[in-house]
Steps between C-alpha positions, in 0.01 A plus 500: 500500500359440119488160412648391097193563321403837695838649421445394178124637382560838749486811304529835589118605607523886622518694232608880425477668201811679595696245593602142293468157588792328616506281242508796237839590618674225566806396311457231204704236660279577828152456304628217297565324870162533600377402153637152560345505873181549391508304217619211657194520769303564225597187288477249834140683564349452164638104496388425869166677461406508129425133396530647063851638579607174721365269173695726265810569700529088545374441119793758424760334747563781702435586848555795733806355599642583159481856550790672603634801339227745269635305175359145600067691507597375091518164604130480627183495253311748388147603595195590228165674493352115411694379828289743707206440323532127505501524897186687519374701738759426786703196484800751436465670842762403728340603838160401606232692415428671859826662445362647161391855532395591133457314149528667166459309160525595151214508211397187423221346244538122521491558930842400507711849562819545683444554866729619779495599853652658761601480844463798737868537430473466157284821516720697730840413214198574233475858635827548584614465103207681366628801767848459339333591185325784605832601621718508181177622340597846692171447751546771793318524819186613482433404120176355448473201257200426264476135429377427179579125539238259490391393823402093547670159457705719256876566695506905375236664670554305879871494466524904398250588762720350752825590428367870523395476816847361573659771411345714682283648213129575486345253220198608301297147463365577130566161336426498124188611253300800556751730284262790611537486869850375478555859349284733740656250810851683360415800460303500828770349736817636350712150484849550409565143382328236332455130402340316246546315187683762222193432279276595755693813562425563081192472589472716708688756334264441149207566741592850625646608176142390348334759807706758443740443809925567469588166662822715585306706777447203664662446851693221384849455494611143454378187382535154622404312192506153430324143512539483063780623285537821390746663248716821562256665245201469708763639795526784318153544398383419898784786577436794291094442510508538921823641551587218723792267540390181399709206641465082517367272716577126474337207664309187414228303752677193478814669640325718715332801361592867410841601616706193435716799288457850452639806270685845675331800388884622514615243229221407339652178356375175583409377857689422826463152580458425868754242473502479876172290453509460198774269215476594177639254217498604124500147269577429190088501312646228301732292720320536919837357566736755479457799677583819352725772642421860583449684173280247302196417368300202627181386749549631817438271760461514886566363819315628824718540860272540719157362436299279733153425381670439132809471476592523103825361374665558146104649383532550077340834439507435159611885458794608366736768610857585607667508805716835590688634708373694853480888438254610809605229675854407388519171702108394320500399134238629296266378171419654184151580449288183410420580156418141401482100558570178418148334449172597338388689791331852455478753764259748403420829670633269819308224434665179438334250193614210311346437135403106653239744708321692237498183270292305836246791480532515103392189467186481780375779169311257296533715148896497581774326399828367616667722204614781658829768582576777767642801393657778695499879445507793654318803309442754717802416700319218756535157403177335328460147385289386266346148420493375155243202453336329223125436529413113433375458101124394668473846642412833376733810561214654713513191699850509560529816591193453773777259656761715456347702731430254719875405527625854538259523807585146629877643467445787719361284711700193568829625431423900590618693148319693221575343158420558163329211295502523115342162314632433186362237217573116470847417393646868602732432757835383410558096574808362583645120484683552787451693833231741435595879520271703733651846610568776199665794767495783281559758770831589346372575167428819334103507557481516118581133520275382680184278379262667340251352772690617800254776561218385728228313377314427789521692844 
């Protein structure tokens, strides 16, 4: 006989492609009951086990006690990215660490970044969502997968790699970089789906248009894209280059990974949430304390059911979206496509990177100064971002520029994109008397708009 918590963390584990979870089909009033199981064991685990949520639940005056119906999870605080990071490495575990089979973490230049881990059932749930992916995606038995993801602390690569598997599938370990391989690997194995970042997948599609090679003869036939935003134009660029169905993946490391969400290739619009494991809350970006119904716009936030190395309560994204309806799965709610957020955060070509970074490494550049912007574009259809600088007065522009280099290496570096660096004089860069503006995004801009400097300078 299962005790409480058992019955509350078990999750389907076989899995066919031919055949849905349980959960998938259950009625809403059925998966709304075991919502408020699991939540409730997952509220009592994090306060018992979790001394961060214990100190905030109390500082908050609530307790697990409080919770019972799916309407009171408002009453309870939320949880942020500096939380996390305050309780570096592991004082947010909630198991000991013999019960901790894996640890992922995200970028991080000041040694601080956001680490989570994972319990051997942590891994098996992991899978199983990434395998419901794969499912709506249209996977088949039989289909080989090429995973583009990178492997590492990053969630993508690890999380894709096993949730293939899980299904059944035969994965194609490729992880990201070597654009030249990744395209004789496809033509060379025949892979009928696969996964990466939708930049990547640009990429790739630049590189074998540049050799000659109709991307549309490829093998492929669907793509599991995700880990940054994309737009519905690069959907439709990604679709007619390959001839490919090109569908979304949703998932962050401090939630769990890949597969938190994911897109049918029948609907294409927005992602299933597995709400089985997963509560989704949309707030209000400018009041946290009202909670938003189905149909608008605000930071999506989440609550995880099942969890037992972290469990994550009321976690701010900081992206915004929309809750919907189910379509694949009627009795599952799904999201719009992230498309943007709530902070200063950038997520380039799947990297994530805050200004406060680049400014640390800026600033290490002797000929530098603190007088700087970010701006965003997108020329040849992949996002680029460029840094605008002023050298110091002491320095020459040759000078400057020897640093600039230096930062746009130490940026590839530390935080693990390419960037362009373009020095301006003394005095050129805009001031402000109040909260200084650093990101210009002129992605949505006719390219004639742009800066005239937006075309590289250094490489």
């Amino acid at each position: 006989m299962t005790t409480p918590r058992e019955k509350a963390t078990a999750v389907t584990i076989p899995f066919d492609l031919d055949t849905l979870d349980p959960e998938e089909q259950m009625s809403r009033q059925e998966l709304e009951a075991l919502q408020l199981e699991r939540l409730q064991w997952t509220v009592r685990h994090a306060y018992e086990n979790v001394p961060m949520y214990r100190k905030k639940f109390d500082e908050h005056g609530v307790s697990p006690d409080d919770l019972q119906s799916l309407e009171d999870l408002a009453k309870f605080p939320f949880t942020t990215k500096e939380d996390l990071r305050e309780n570096y490495p592991f004082k947010t575990f909630a198991v000991p660490m013999d019960q901790i089979r894996r640890i992922h973490a995200s970028s991080g230049t000041t040694g601080r970044p956001t680490v989570v881990g994972y319990t051997e059932h942590d891994l098996d749930v992991w899978a199983q969502v990434v395998a419901r992916v794969l499912r709506l995606a249209g996977a088949r038995k039989g289909d080989r997968v090429h995973n583009a993801y990178g492997y590492g602390l990053f969630t993508g690569g690890l999380g894709a790699h096993d949730g293939i598997e899980r299904a059944g599938l035969t994965v194609i370990p490729m992880s990201g970089g070597q654009t030249a391989r990744q395209v004789q690997m496809m033509a060379d194995f025949e892979p009928r789906i696969i996964m990466c970042t939708p930049s990547y997948l640009l990429t790739i599609l630049d590189y074998m248009r540049q050799n000659g090679l109709d991307a549309r003869n490829t093998s492929i036939e669907i793509a599991i894209l995700g880990a940054e935003p994309w737009s519905e134009e690069m959907r439709r660029e990604i679709e007619s280059g390959f001839d490919l169905k090109a569908v979304d993946i949703y998932g962050l490391s401090e939630l769990m990974g890949p597969g938190v969400a994911g897109e049918s290739a029948e609907f294409q619009n927005g992602s299933t949430i597995w709400e089985d494991l997963f509560i989704p809350e949309i707030l209000d970006k400018d009041d946290l304390t009202k909670v938003l119904p189905d149909g608008e716009e605000g930071e999506l936030v989440f609550t995880s059911l099942t969890k037992e190395a972290m469990p994550i309560i009321r976690y701010r994204t900081k992206d915004l979206s929309v809750l919907m309806p189910g379509d694949a799965r009627p009795n599952m709610r799904r999201m719009r496509k992230v498309r943007s957020r709530t902070d200063d955060m950038i997520i380039l070509r799947g990297v994530n990177m805050f200004p406060s970074q680049i400014e640390e490494l800026a600033l290490n550049q002797r000929a530098l100064s603190p007088y700087y912007h970010l701006e965003l574009t997108n020329p040849k259809r992949m996002d680029e971002l460029t840094v605008v600088i002023e050298r110091r007065p002491e320095f020459t522009m040759e000078e400057a520029e020897a640093c600039a280099r230096a930062l746009q290496s130490d940026i590839k570096v530390r935080i693990g994109s390419s960037v362009r660096i373009h020095v301006v004089d003394p005095n050129t860069v805009a001031r402000s008397e109040g909260k200084a503006k650093r990101i210009y995004d002129y992605r949505d801009r006719d390219h004639s708009e742009y800066p005239a400097h937006h075309l590289p300078v250094h490489r």
